[in-house]
Every structure is written in structure tokens, then in C-alpha cells.
C-alpha positions as CSV (number, residue, x, y, z in Angstrom):
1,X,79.9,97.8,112.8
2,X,77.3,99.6,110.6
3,X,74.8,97.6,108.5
4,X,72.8,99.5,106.3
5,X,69.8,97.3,107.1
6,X,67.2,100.4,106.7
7,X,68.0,101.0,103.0
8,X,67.5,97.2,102.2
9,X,64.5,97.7,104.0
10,X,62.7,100.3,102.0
11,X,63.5,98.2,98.9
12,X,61.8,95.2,99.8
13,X,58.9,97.1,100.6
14,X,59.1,99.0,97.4
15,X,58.7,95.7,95.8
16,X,56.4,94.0,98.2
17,X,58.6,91.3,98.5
18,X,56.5,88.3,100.8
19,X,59.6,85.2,100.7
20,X,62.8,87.5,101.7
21,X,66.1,85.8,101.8
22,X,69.3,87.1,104.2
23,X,72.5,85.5,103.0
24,X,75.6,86.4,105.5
25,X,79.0,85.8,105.7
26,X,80.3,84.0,108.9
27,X,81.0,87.1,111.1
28,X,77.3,88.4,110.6
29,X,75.8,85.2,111.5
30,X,75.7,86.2,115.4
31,X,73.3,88.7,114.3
32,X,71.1,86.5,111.7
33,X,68.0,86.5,114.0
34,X,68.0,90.0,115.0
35,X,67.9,91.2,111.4
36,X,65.2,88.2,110.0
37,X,63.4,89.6,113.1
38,X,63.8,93.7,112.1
39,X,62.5,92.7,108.2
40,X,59.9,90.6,109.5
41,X,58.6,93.0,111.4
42,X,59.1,95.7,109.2
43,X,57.8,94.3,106.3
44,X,55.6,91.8,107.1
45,X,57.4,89.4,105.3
46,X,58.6,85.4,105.5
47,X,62.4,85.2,106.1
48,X,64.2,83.0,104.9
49,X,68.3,82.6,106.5
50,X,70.9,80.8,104.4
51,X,72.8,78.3,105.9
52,X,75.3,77.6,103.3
53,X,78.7,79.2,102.5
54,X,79.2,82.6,101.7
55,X,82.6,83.4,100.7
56,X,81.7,86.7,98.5
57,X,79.9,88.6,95.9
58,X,80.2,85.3,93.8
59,X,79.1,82.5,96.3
60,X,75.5,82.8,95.8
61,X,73.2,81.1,97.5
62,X,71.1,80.2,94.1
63,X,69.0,77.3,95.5
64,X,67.7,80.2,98.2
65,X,67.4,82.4,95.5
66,X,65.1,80.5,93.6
67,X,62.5,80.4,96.6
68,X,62.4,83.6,97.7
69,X,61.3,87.2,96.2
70,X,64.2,89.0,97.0
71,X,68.1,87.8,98.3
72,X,69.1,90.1,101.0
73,X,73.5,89.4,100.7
74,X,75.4,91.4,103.2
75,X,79.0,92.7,103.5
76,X,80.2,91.8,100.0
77,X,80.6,94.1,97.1
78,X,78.0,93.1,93.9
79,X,80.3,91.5,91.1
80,X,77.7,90.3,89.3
81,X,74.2,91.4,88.2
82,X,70.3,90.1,89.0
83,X,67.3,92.0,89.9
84,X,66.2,89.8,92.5
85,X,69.8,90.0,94.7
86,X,69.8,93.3,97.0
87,X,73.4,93.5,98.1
88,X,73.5,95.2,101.6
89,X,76.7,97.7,103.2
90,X,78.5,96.9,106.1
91,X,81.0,99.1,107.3
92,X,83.4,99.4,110.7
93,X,84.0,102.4,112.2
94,X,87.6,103.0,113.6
95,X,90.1,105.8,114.2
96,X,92.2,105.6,111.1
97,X,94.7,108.5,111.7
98,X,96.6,107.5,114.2
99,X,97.5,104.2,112.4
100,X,98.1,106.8,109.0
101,X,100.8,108.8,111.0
102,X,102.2,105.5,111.7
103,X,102.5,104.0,108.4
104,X,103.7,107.4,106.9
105,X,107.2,107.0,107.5
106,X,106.8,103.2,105.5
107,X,105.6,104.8,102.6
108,X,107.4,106.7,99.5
109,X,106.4,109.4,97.4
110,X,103.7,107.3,95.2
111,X,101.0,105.8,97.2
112,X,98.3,103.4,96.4
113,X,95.3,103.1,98.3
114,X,93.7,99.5,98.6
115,X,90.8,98.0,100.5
116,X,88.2,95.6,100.7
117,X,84.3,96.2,100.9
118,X,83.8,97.1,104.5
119,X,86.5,99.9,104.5
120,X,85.8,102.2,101.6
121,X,84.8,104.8,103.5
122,X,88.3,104.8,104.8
123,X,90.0,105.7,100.9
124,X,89.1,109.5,101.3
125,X,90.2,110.1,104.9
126,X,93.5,108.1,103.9
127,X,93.8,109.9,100.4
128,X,93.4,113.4,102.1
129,X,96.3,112.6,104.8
130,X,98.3,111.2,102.7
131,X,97.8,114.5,100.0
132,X,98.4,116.9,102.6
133,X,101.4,115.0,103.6
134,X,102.7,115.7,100.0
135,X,102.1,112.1,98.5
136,X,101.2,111.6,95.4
137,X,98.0,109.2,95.5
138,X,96.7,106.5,93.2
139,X,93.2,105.2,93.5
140,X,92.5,102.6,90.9
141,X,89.2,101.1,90.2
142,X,88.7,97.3,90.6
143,X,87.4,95.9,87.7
144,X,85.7,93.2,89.2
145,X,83.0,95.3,91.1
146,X,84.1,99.0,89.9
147,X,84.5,100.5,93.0
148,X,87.5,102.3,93.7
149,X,90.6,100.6,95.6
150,X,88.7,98.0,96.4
151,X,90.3,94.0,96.0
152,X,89.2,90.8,96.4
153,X,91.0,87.7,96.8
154,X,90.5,86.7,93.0
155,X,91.4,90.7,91.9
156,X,94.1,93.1,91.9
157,X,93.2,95.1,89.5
158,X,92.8,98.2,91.7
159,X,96.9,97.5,92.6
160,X,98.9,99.5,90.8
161,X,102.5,97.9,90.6
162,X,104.6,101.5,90.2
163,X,103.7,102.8,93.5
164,X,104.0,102.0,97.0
165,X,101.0,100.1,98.5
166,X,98.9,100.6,101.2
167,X,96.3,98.5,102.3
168,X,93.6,99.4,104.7
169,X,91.6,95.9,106.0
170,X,91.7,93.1,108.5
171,X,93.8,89.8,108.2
172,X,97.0,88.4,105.9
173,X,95.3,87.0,103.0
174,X,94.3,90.3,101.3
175,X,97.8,92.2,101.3
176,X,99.9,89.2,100.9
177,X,97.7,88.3,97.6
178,X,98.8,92.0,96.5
179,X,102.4,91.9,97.3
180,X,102.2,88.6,95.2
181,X,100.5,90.5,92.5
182,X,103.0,93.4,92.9
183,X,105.8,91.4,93.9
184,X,106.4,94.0,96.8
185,X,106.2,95.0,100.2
186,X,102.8,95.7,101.2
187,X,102.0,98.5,104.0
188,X,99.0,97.4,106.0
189,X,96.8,99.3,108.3
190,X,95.1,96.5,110.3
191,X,91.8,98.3,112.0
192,X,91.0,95.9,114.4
193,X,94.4,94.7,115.4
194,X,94.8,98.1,115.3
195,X,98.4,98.2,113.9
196,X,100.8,98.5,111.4
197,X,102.5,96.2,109.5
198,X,104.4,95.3,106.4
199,X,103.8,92.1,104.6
200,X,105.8,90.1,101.8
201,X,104.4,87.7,99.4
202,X,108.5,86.2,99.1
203,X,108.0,82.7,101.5
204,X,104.8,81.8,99.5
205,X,105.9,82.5,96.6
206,X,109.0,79.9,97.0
207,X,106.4,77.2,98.5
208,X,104.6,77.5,95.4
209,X,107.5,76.9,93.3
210,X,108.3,74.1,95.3
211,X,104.9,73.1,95.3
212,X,105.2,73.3,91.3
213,X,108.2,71.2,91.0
214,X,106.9,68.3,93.4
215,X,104.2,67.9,90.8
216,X,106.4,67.9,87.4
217,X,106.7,64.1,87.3
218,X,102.9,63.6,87.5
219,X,100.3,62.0,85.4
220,X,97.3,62.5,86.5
221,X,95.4,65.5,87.1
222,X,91.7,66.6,88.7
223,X,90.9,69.9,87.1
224,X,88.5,71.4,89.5
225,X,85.0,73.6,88.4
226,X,82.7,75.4,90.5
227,X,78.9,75.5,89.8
228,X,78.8,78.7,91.5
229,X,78.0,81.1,88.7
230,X,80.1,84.3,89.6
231,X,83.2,81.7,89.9
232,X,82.7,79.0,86.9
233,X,85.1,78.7,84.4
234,X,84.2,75.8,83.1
235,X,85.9,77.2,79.8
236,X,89.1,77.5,81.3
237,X,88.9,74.2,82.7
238,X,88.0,71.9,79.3
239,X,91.0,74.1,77.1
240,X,93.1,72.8,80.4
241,X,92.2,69.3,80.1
242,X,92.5,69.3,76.5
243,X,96.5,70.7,76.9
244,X,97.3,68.2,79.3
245,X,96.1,65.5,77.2
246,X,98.1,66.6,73.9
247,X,101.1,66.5,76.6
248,X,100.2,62.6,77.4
249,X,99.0,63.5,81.0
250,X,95.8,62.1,81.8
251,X,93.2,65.0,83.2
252,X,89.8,64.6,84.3
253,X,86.8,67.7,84.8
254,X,85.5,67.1,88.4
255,X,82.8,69.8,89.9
256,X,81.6,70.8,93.0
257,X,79.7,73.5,95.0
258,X,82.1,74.4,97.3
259,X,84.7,72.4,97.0
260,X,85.9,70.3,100.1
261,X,89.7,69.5,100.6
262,X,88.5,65.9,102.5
263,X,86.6,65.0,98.9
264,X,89.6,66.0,97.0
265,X,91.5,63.1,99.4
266,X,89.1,60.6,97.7
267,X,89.8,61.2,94.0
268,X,92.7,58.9,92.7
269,X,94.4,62.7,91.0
270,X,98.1,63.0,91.9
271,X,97.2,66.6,92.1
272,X,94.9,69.6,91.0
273,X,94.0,72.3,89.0
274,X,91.7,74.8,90.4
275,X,89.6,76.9,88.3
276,X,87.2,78.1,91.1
277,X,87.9,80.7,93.6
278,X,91.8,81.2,93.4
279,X,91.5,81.5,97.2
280,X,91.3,77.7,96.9
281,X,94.7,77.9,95.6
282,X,96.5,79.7,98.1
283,X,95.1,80.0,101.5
284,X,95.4,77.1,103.9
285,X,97.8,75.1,101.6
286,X,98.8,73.0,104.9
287,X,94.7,71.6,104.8
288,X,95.3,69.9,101.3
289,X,95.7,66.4,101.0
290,X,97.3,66.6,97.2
291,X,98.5,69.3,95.7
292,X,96.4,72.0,94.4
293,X,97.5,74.2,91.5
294,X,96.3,77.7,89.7
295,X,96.1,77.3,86.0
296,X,99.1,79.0,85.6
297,X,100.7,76.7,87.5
298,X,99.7,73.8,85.5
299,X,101.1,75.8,82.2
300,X,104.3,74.9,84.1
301,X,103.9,71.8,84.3
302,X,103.0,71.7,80.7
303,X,105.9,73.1,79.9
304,X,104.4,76.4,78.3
305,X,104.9,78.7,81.0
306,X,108.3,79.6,82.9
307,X,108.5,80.5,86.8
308,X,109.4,83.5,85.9
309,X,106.2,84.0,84.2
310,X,103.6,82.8,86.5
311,X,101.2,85.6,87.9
312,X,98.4,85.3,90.3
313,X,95.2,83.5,89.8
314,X,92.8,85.8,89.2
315,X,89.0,86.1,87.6
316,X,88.7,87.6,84.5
């Protein structure tokens, strides 16, 4: 793992920051004190470590924020802009062409290259291979954080759906969100499984519509807001609330921070609506204790959108 601590560094110098904040996603954390240490020493400078979540580019600590000079945020792509947040590069470093020979064979004519964050390095070793074993190769920019074939759990823009996919990252949750997207096999190149594998979006997409049609005979629905600011869409929400109550249903706006499914259990909601993180949505569907629903979804259950025309959740 490389973090490019030393370029982070030089900033806060450059700007004679005296409060710095490090913000780190739960991986990094094993190496919080080490790094408050390095910048404390280096720059002579009060550190400060968030303790709170940090889920991406768009979890913010803002409280933090507010009482330091400078933010240090680690491992996530910048989706948003402030002068005061440096956004720091973490990177692995892996063979990636034996697990490219492997996945050849999986792949058609048309290629498209996705990844998250820590592997873009990875696009132009993988788009080279793949060129010079005469694919044709599609690298899209996300539109999200404008980096090329990079995705995040609430974007696919960087996916193009007429090509054959191949994702380069760790876990499930990242090419399964894309085959939903695509509604296709997914080709994954797992570097530190180090394997191969494909992945299909088909089994969660028919829980969902079961999910759906449990909730067609309720009445009463949480929508859910964030007070995060790169995930609010406290828009989206209120037009949602104010559907549902032309249909007769009876909706009510509840925020959070981070939302917590053991809070949701207390609410007297049927089910919900999420308008935070879609990742909320979709990943550990088994912790809920109601229901949870995209907005989408909940169009459904209005009656203005058809199964066949639901997409996945994502931030616009």
C-alpha cells in the first residue's frame, strides 16, 4: 500500500497550517498514529484524528473540519470542492498481468475498463494488454469525481452498457452495483484475492422486486435525509413526500448523520425511502429491520414507475 503522505505534507506546510485534521477510512485506521506522528513532526503541527465514519469523498467529517486549518482525507476520490479539505492518494501495488491473461478469454471484443480510487494506476497497464490483445477499449470518465473509469457505489457513469465490463478492485459490492447498472455479467479482477471472477447483479435484482412488492400494501413511509453535505438530497426527499401524500399514503422527512439500521427499528414507518447514500439501499439488506427503498423504488409503489423501469440509485 502506497500513501502519498509526502505531497500532503508539503501542502500543509505551504499553508502553515497549526490544527491539521486526518480523516481515514476503516482500513487506514491501523496506521492513524503513525501518520499524526510523521505530520506532527514534520510540520510542527496539532493533529487532530477523526473518529467518525468515513464512507467516501462525501462523508465528511464537517464538525472536524470546522476546528482545524486543514482536513487531511485519505483513500477517497474528491467529489466535491473546499479549500480547506486536502484529499490524500492511496494506492496498492499488485501484479495485474497474470490476473489480465486470465480474464482475457471472459472478455469480447469491446472492453470497458472500471475501477475504484485506489486502482487507477491499474487502467493503463490493463488498457495496453488488453489493446495489444486486439480489444477495442472504452474508458469513460465518472462524472461524479472526473477521473477516468473510476465508480463509486452511488455512480456508474464511467460504465458503459454496450461493451463488455471489466472491473479492477477488491470485494462484491462494486461490480455487482455495475452489473445492476448494466444489467450484465461483470468480469472482475480481484487484487488481493488475487482472482478472477464473474459476477451477476440477477439474485438481487429479484430480491428487490420482491422486496418492492412486500411493501405495495403500505401506508406509511420514513423518507430518509442525510446531513452529510456531498450526500443530501433533501430536495429529492420533500417532492417524495409530497407524491406519497397526493397518493393517500402518509410520509414523514426523518434525518440523520449516518443513519443507523437499530434507529430505523424505532420509527413506527412500515418502511423506507432512502435518499442518502444508495449504498444504504442495497448492501446488507439482511441488517434492516423494515424495509428500505431507493426512490425509484418508491415510484413503484406510487404507481408511476414499472419494474421494468426501475434503475439504480444513484447521485446526480
Amino acid at each position: 500500500m502506497r500513501i502519498e503522505l509526502e505531497k500532503a505534507v508539503e501542502e500543509v506546510r505551504k499553508r502553515g497550517a497549526k490544527r491539521v485534521g486526518i480523516q481515514l477510512p476503516d482500513g487506514l485506521r491501523r496506521r492513524a498514529f503513525e501518520i499524526a506522528e510523521e505530520i506532527e513532526k514534520k510540520c510542527n503541527s496539532e493533529v487532530l484524528i477523526s473518529g467518525n465514519t468515513c464512507f467516501g469523498a462525501c462523508d465528511i467529517d464537517v464538525r472536524l473540519l470546522s476546528e482545524v486549518d486543514v482536513l487531511l482525507h485519505f483513500a477517497h476520490s474528491p467529489v466535491g470542492s473546499s479549500d480547506k479539505i486536502i484529499f490524500v492518494r492511496v494506492s496498492h501495488d499488485f501484479e495485474l498481468l497474470p490476473l489480465l491473461s486470465e480474464a482475457l478469454s471472459l472478455l469480447g471484443q469491446r472492453v470497458c475498463i472500471t475501477t475504484t480510487a485506489q486502482h487507477l494506476e491499474a487502467l493503463e497497464t490493463a488498457r495496453r494488454f488488453l489493446e495489444e490483445n486486439g480489444r477495442e477499449v472504452v474508458v469513460k470518465r465518472s462524472r461524479r469525481t472526473g477521473n477516468p473509469g473510476e465508480v463509486l457505489g452511488c455512480d456508474f457513469s464511467a460504465v458503459d452498457r454496450n461493451a463488455d465490463i471489466l472491473f479492477i478492485g477488491t470485494g462484491d459490492f462494486h461490480p455487482l452495483g455495475i452489473s445492476l447498472f448494466a444489467e450484465k455479467n461483470v468480469v472482475a479482477v480481484d487484487p488481493l484475492k488475487n482472482e478472477v471472477r464473474i459476477l451477476n447483479g440477477d439474485e438481487i435484482r429479484r430480491r428487490r422486486y420482491l422486496l418492492i412488492s412486500k411493501c405495495l400494501s403500505f401506508e406509511k413511509f420514513g423518507i430518509l435525509v442525510s446531513s452529510k453535505p456531498y450526500q443530501n438530497r433533501m430536495s429529492l426527499a420533500r417532492e417524495l413526500k409530497r407524491r406519497a401524500v397526493e397518493k393517500g399514503l402518509r410520509a414523514e422527512i426523518i434525518m440523520f448523520d449516518t443513519i443507523l439500521f437499530d434507529a430505523l427499528q424505532n420509527f413506527d414507518a412500515e418502511a423506507y425511502v432512502n435518499t442518502a447514500c444508495p449504498r444504504i439501499t442495497y448492501d446488507d439488506v439482511e441488517l434492516h429491520p423494515k424495509p428500505v427503498l431507493s426512490p425509484d423504488e418508491f415510484l413503484v409503489i406510487l404507481g408511476e414507475r414499472s419494474f421494468e423501469e426501475l434503475s439504480v440509485d444513484q447521485m446526480h
